[in-house]
C-alpha positions as CSV (number, residue, x, y, z in Angstrom):
1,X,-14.1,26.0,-31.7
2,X,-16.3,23.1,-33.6
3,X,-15.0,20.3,-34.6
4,X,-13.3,20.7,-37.8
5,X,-14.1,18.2,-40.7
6,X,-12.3,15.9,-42.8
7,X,-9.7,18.0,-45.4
8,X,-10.8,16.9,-48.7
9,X,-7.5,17.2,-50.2
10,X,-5.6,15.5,-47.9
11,X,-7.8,12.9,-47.5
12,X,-7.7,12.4,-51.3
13,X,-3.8,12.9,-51.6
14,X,-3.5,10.3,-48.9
15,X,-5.3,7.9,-50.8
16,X,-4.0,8.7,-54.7
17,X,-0.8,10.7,-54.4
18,X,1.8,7.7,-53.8
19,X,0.0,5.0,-55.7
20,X,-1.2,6.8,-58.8
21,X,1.9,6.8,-61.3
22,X,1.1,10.5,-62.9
23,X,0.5,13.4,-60.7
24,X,-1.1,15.9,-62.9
25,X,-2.1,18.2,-60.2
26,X,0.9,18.7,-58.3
27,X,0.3,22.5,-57.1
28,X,4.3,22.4,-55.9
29,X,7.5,23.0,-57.9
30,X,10.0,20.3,-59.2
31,X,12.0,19.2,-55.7
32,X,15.7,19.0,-55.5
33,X,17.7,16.5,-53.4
34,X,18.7,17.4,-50.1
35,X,22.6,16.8,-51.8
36,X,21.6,19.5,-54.5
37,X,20.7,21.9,-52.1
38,X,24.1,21.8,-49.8
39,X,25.7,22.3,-53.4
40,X,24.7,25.7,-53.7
41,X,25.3,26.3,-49.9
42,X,28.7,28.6,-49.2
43,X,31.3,26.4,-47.2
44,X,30.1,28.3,-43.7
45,X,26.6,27.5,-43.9
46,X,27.4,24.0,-45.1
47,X,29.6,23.4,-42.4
48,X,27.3,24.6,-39.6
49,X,24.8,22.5,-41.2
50,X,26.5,19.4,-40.7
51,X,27.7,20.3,-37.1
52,X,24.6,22.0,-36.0
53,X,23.2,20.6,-32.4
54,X,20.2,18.8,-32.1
55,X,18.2,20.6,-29.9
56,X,15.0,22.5,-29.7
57,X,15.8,25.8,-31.8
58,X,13.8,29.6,-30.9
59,X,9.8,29.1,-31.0
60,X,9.7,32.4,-33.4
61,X,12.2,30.6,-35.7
62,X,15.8,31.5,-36.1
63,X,16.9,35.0,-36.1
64,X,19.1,34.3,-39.3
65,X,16.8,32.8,-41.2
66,X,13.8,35.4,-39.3
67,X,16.7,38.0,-41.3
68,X,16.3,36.3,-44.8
69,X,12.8,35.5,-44.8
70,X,12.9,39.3,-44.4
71,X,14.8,40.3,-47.1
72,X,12.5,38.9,-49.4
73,X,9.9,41.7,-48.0
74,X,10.8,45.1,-49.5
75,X,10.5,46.5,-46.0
76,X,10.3,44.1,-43.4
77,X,12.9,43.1,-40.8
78,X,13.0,39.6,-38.8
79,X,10.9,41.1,-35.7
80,X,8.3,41.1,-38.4
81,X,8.4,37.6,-38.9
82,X,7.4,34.2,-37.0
83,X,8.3,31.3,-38.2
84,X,5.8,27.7,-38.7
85,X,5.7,24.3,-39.1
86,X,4.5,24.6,-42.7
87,X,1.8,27.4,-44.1
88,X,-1.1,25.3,-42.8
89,X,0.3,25.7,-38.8
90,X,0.4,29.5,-40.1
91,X,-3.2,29.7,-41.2
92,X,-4.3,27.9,-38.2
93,X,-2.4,30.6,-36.3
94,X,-3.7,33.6,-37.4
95,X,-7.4,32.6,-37.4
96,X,-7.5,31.7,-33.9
97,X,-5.6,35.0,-32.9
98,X,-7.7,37.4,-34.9
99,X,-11.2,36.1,-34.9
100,X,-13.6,35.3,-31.8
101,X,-17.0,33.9,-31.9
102,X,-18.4,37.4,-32.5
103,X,-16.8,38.0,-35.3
104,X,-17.0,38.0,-39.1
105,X,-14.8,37.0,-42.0
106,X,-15.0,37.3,-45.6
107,X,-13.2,34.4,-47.9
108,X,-12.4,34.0,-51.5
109,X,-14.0,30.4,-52.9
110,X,-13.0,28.3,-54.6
111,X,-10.0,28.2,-52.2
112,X,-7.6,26.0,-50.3
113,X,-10.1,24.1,-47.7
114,X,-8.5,25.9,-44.6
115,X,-8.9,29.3,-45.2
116,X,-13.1,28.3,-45.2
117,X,-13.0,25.9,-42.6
118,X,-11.4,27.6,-40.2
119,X,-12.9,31.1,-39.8
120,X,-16.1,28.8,-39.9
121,X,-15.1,26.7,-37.0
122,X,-15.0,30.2,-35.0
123,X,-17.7,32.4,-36.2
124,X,-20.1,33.8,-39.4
125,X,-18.0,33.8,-42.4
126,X,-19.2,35.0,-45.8
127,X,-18.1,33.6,-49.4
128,X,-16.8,36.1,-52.4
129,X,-16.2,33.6,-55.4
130,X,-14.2,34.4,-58.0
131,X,-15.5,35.0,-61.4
132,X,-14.2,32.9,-64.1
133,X,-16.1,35.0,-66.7
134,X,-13.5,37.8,-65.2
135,X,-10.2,35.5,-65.5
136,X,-10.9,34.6,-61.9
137,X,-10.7,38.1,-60.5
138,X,-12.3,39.2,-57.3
139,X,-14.9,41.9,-57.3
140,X,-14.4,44.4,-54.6
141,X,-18.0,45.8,-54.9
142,X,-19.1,42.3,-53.7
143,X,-16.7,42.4,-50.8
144,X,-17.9,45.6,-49.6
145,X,-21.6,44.3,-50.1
146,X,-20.4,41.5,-48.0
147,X,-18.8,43.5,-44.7
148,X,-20.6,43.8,-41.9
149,X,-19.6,45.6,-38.5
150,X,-18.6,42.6,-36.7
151,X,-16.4,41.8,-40.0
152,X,-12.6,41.4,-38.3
153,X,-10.6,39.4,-41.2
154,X,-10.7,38.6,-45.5
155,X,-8.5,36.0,-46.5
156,X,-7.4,36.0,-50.2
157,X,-5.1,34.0,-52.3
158,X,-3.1,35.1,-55.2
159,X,-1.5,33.5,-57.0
160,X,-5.0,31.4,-56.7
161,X,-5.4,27.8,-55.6
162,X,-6.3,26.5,-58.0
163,X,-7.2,28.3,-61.1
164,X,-3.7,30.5,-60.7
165,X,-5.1,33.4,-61.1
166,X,-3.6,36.9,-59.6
167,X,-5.5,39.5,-59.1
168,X,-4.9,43.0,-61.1
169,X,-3.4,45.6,-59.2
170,X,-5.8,48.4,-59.0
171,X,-8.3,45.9,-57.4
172,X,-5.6,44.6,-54.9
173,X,-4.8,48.4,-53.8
174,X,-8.8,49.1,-54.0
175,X,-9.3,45.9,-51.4
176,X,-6.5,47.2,-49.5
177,X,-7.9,50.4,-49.3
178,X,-11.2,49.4,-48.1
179,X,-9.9,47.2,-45.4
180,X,-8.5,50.1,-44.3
181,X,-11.2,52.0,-44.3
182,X,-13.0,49.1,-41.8
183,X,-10.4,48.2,-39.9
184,X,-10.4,44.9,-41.3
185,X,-7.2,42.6,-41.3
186,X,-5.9,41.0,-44.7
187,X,-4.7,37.3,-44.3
188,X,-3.0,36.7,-47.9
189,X,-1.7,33.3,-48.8
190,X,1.0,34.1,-50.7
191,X,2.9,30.8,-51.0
192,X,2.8,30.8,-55.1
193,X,4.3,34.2,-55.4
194,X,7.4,34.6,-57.4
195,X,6.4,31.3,-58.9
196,X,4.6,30.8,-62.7
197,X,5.5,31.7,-66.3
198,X,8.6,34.1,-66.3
199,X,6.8,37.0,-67.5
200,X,4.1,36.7,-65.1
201,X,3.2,39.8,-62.6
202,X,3.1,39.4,-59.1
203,X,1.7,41.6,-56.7
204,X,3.4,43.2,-53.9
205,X,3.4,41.5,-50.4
206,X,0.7,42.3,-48.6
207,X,2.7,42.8,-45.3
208,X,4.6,45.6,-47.3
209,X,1.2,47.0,-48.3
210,X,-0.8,47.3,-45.2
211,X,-0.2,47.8,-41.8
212,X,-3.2,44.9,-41.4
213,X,-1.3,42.5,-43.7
214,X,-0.7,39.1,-43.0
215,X,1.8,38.0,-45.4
216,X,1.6,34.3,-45.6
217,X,4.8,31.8,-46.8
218,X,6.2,28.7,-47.5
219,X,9.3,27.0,-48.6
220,X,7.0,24.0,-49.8
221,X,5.6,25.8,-53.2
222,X,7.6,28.2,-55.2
223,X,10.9,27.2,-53.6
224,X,9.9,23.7,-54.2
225,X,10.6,22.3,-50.9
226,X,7.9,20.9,-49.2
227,X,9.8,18.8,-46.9
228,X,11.5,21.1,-45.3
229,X,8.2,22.4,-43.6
230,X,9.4,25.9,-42.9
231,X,6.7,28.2,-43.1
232,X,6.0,32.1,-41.7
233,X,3.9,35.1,-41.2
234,X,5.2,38.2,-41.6
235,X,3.3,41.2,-40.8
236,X,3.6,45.0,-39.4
237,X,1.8,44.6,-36.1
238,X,4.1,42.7,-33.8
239,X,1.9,42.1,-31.3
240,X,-0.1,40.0,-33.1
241,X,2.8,38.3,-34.4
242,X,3.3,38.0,-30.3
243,X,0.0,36.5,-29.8
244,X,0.4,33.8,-32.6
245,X,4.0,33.4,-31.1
246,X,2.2,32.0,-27.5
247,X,-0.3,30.1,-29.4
248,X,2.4,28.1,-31.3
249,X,3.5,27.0,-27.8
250,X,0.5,24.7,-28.1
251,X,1.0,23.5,-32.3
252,X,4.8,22.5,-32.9
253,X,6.5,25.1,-30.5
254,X,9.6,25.2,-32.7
255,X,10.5,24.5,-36.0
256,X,13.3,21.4,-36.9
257,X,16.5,23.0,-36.7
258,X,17.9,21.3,-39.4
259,X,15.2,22.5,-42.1
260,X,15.9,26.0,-40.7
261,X,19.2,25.4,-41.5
262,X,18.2,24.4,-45.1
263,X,15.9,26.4,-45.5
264,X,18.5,29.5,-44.9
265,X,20.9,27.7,-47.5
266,X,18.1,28.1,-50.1
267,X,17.0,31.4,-49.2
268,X,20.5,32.8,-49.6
269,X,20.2,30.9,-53.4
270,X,16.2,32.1,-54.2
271,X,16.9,33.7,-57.5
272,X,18.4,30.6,-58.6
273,X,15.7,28.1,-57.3
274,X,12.6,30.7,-58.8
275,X,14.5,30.6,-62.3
276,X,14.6,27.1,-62.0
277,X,11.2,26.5,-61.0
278,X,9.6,29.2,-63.9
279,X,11.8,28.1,-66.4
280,X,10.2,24.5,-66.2
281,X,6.6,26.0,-66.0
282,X,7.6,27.8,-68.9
283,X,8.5,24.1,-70.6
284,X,5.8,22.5,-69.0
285,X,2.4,24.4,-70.0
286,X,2.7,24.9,-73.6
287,X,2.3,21.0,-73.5
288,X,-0.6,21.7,-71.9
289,X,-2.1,24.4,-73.9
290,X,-1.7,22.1,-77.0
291,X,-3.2,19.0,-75.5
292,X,-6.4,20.6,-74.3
293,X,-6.5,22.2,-77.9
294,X,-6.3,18.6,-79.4
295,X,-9.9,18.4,-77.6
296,X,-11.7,21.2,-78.0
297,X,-15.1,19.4,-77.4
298,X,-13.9,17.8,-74.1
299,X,-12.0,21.0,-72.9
300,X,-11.6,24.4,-71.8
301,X,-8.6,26.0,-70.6
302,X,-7.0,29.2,-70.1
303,X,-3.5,30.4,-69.4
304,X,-2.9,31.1,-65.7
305,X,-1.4,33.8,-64.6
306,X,0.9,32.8,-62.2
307,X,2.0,29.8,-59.9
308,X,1.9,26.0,-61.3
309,X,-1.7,25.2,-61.3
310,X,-4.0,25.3,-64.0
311,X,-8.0,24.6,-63.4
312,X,-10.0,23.8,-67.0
313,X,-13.6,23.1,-67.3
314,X,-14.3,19.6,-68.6
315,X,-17.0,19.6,-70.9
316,X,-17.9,15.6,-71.1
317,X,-21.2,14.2,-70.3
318,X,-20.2,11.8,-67.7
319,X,-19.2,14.8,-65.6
320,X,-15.8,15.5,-63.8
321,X,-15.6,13.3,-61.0
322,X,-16.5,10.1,-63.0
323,X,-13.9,11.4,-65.2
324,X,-11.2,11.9,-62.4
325,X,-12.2,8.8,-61.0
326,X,-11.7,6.7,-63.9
327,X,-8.6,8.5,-65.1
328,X,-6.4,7.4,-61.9
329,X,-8.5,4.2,-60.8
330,X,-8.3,2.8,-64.9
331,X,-4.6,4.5,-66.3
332,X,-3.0,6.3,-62.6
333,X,-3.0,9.5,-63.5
334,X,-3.9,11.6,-60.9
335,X,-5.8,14.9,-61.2
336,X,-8.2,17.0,-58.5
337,X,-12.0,17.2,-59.6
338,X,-13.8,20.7,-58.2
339,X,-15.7,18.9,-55.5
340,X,-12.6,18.8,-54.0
341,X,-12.7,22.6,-53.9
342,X,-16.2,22.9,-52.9
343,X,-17.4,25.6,-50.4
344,X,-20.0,25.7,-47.7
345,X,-20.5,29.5,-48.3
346,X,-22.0,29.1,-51.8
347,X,-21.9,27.8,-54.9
348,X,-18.5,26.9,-57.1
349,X,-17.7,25.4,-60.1
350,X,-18.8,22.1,-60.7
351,X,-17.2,20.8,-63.9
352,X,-13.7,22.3,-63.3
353,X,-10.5,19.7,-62.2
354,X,-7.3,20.9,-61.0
355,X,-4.0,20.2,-63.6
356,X,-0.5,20.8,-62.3
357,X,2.9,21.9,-64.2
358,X,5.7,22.4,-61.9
359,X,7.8,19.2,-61.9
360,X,9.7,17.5,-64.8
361,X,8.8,14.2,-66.6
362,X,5.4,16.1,-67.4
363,X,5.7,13.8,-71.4
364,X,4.9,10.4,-69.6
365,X,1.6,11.3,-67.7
366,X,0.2,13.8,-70.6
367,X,0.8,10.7,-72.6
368,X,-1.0,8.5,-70.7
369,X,-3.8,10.6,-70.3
370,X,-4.1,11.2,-73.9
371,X,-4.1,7.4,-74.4
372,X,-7.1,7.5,-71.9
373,X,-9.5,10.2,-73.3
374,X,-8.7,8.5,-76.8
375,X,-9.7,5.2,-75.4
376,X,-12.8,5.6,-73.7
377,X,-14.2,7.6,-76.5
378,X,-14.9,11.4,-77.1
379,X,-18.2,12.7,-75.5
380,X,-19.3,15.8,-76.4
């Protein structure tokens, strides 16, 4: 494997995310205290929470909470799932199991930096963007112009990071179907699903789908619980699962035992946290919708589909990352221009910046950006 390079968004995040006083681009939901959470936690689990023994826990994860990461799958039990520190341990994972140096993958761009990055650090990959004309849908004619024989893996992302987009049915089931016809494995980053407007519709899991199906999830994005770092796989073929399993023996090699504990405890509660979460999307982006309407000649912006991330085209003539740049270095509000999201496997948007609307106190930073595009001036 090459080297792998700098992660754009980290990097960025790492400077901007704990100085800048508004983060509009939060691609999580709204976070609860750990004190919330044991709330909603049945006396039993509560109590073996706060006795639990400190010790290293199973490398696959917990078989209890292996059992309800599995009930969230329509047909999956906990053999079919391992467990990660995180999604990003997960995507690491699977790439280096399923792809060699021979080998091809196809990717969706604009995407999260990872699911480019690392297929390229191990062999040919090929780009398939997303067409905006389309609302960000993925045209399976170009991703059977794209296979090759060599091609082992496609990685998609739905709901999308970061226009969140999801992808209609009958072209989800058409991909599936011509993976299968190749052999081809599906890696699908699922960590927004369940989470978005309340009348949004998500696709099925992937896992439950196709017997080549990695189903990939998180605690950290619809659940809202990024510190927790609980993330999984789950898919049919469990020697694969096996294979990552050995591999992990090198990465984290087990999970905190604690999160696993709370991440159980909000398992068991889901339904409750999604509600939560959606309702406060459902507050959040019609705030949106009538800000960027306020500035027609400066914006663009479509509704989303799903998840908590929005990704409009700005239309001024100083371009987006002067924009973004002045907007947190001159009045801290904190937003994700598209060079972040830029691809080595063709071209992507250029004009495009990355909103989020998952957590509360959304008034106080729309304000202040509003106070900003008033006070340097409208450009059309």
């Amino acid at each position: 494997m090459t080297s792998l390079p700098d992660f754009r968004l980290e990097t960025h995040f790492a400077k901007w995310e704990f100085t800048a006083r508004h983060h509009l681009t939060a691609s999580d939901a709204q976070s609860i205290s750990l004190r919330d959470l044991l709330v909603m936690a049945d006396p039993a689990d509560r109590a073996e929470f706060e006795n639990m023994w400190l010790g290293y826990t199973e490398t696959w994860g917990a078989l209890d909470l292996r059992a309800e990461i599995a009930g969230t799958y329509s047909a999956r039990s906990a053999d079919d799932i391992l467990c990660f520190a995180g999604a990003s341990e997960g995507i690491f994972a699977a790439n280096t199991v399923l792809l060699d140096k021979d080998d091809h993958a196809i990717v969706v761009t604009p995407n999260y930096q990872s699911h480019e990055t690392m297929p390229l650090a191990i062999c040919d990959a090929t780009g398939v963007p997303l067409d905006p004309d389309d609302g960000w849908s993925l045209d399976i004619d170009r991703v059977r112009a794209a296979i090759r024989p060599n091609t082992r893996l496609v990685t998609i992302n739905f709901p999308h990071n970061p226009t969140g987009a999801i992808l209609p049915l009958d072209r989800y089931r058409a991909l599936i179907e011509l993976c299968r016809a190749h052999g081809i494995w599906i890696l699908h980053d699922e960590i927004f699903n369940g989470l978005g407007p309340s009348d949004a519709a998500h696709l099925p899991f992937i896992a439950d789908e196709y017997e080549r199906g990695l189903s990939l999830g998180v605690m950290s994005k619809s659940y809202g619980l990024p510190g927790l770092r609980i993330g999984w796989i789950a898919c049919q073929d469990r020697e694969v699962l096996a294979r990552m399993e050995r591999l992990k023996h090198y990465l984290s090699i087990c999970n905190s035992g604690p999160s696993e504990r709370l991440a159980r405890i909000a398992l068991k509660v889901r339904d409750r946290l999604l509600a939560r979460n959606c309702a406060i999307v459902d507050e959040n982006l019609p705030k949106w919708e009538a800000f960027f309407a306020r500035y027609p000649d400066l914006f663009e912006f479509t509704r989303p589909d799903g998840s908590c991330m929005g990704y409009p085209r700005y239309l001024g003539a100083d371009g987006v990352d002067a924009f973004a740049r002045a907007l947190v270095e001159q009045s801290g509000v904190l937003v994700l221009p598209s060079t972040i999201y830029r691809s080595d496997l063709g071209e992507t948007p250029t004009d495009r910046f990355r909103i989020g609307f998952g957590r509360t106190g959304l008034d106080e930073g729309l304000a202040a950006l509003e106070a900003h595009v008033q006070g340097r001036g409208r450009v059309a």
